[in-house]
matplotlib code that plots the C-alpha trace (Angstrom):
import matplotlib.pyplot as plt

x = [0.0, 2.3, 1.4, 2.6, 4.6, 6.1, 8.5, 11.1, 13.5, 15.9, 18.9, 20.6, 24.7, 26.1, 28.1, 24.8, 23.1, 24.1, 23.6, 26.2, 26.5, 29.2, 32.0, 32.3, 29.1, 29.4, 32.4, 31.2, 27.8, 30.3, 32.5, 29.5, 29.7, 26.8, 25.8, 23.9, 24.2, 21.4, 18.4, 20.5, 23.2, 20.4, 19.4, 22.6, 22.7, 19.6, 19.8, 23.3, 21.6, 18.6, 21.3, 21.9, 18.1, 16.9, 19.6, 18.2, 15.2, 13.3, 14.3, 11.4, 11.6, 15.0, 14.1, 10.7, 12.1, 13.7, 10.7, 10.1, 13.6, 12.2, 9.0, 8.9, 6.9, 7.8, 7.4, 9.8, 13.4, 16.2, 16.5, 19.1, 18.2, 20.3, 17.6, 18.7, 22.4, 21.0, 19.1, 22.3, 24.3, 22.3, 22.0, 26.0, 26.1, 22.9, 25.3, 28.3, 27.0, 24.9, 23.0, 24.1, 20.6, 20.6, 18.6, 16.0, 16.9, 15.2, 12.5, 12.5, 9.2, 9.2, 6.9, 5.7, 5.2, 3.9, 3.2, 1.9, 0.4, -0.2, 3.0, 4.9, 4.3, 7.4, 7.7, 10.3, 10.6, 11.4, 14.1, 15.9, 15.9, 15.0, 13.5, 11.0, 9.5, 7.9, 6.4, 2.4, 1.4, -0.4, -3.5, -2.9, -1.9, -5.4, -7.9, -6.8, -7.6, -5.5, -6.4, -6.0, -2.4, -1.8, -2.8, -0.9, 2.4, 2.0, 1.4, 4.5, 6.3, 4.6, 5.4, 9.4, 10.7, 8.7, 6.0, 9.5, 11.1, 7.6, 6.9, 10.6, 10.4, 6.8, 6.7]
y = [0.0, 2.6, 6.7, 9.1, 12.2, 15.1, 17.8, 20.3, 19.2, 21.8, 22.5, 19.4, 19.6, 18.0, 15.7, 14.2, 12.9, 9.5, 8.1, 5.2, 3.2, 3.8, 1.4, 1.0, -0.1, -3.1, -4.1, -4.3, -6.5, -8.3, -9.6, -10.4, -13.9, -16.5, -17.8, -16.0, -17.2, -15.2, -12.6, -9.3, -10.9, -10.7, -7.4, -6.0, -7.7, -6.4, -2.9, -2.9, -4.3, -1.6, 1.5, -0.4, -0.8, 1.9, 0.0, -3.6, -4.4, -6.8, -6.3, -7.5, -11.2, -11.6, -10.0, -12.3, -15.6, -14.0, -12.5, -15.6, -15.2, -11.6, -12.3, -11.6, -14.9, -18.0, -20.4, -18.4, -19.5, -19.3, -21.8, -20.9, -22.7, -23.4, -20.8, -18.3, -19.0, -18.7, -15.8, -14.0, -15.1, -13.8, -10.6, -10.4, -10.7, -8.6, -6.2, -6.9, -5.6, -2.6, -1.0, 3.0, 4.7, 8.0, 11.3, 12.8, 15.4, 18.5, 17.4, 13.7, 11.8, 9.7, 6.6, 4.7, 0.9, -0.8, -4.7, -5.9, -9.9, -11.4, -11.0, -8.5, -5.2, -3.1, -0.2, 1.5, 5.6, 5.1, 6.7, 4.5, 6.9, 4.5, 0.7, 0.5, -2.5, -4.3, -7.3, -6.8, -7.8, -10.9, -9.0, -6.7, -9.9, -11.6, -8.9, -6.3, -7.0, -6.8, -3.2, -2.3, -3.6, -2.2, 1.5, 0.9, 0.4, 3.6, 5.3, 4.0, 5.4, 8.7, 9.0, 7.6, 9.7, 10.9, 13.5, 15.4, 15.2, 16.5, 19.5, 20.9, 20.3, 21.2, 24.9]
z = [0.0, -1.6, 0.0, -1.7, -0.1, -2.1, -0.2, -0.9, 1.4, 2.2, 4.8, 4.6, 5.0, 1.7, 4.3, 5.7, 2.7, 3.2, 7.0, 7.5, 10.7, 12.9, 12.8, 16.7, 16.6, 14.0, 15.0, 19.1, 17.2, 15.4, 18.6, 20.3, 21.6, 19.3, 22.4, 24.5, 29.1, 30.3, 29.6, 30.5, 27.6, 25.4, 26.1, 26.1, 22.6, 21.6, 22.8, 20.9, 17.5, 18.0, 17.8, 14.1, 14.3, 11.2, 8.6, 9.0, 6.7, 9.0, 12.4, 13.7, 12.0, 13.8, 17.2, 17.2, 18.4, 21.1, 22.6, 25.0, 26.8, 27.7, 29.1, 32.5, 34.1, 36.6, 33.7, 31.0, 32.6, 30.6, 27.6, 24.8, 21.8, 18.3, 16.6, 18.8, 18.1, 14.6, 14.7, 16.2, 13.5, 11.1, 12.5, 13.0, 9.1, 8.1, 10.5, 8.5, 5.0, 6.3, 3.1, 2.5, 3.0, 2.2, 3.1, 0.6, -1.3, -3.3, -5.0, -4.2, -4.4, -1.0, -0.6, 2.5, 1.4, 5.0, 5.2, 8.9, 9.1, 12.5, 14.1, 12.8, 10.7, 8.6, 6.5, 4.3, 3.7, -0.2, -0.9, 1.1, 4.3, 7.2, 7.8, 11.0, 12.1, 15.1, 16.6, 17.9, 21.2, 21.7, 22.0, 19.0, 17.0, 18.2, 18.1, 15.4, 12.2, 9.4, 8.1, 11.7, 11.5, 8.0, 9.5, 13.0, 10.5, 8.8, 12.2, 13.6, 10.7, 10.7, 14.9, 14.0, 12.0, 8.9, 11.0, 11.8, 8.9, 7.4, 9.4, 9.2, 5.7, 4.6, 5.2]

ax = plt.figure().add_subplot(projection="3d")
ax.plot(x, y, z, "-o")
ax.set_aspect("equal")
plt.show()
């Protein structure tokens, strides 16, 4: 569901118009041990990956299998399994070859393309300027439906990022 935005953009330094990750920041991903012992190693994993968070298309598909380990109940003791040693992995790579994103410019036609299902919703800022993404609650998951879903993803996109960009730039 492509919308449609059209802005002059204006006041960007030359030097900005391509966002890249800072190295210390990939390289401190990329030494992070595959396993992970405990819940606060996988925060401090995930809190580490989330800096990184607006350069990886599909956050939210990685970050899903670990929601379990975070829950805060008697019954959800530790339990590192292989697919989390996977999913780390993967997001050590997807880390590893970062895509260059850049920053509209004058003139450029930007486009929101959102995609939510029952777990998970995404968007993209076309130019490539940022990914967002997110996992639903269990009770957004089970009682929204899927237009509902569909229009929570475009608000999330709106409220990170694009509604500032907008008002600085729309004038």
């Amino acid at each position: 569901m492509p919308i449609n935005f059209r802005s002059k953009c204006g006041d960007f330094d030359a030097k900005l118009t391509h966002p890249k990750m800072q190295d210390h920041i990939v390289e401190k991903i990329r030494n992070f041990p595959d396993v992970l012992k405990d819940k606060k190693h996988l925060q401090n994993f995930l809190g580490v990956v989330n800096f990184a968070g607006i350069f990886i298309k599909d956050l939210a598909k990685y970050r899903k299998d670990f929601r379990p380990l975070l829950k805060e109940t008697e019954s959800s003791k530790w339990k590192e399994e292989e697919i989390h040693t996977q999913r780390v992995r993967e997001l050590k790579q997807v880390c590893s070859n970062l895509p260059k994103l850049a920053i509209p410019q004058d003139y450029d036609e930007l486009v929101v393309y959102t995609d939510a299902n029952n777990y998970r919703w995404a968007t993209v800022l076309m130019k490539n300027c940022r990914y967002t993404g997110g996992l639903f609650t269990e009770q957004q998951a089970q009682v929204w439906h899927i237009n509902e879903k569909e229009f929570f993803a475009v608000w999330k996109v709106l409220r990170n990022g694009l509604y500032s960009y907008l008002l600085k730039n729309l004038h």
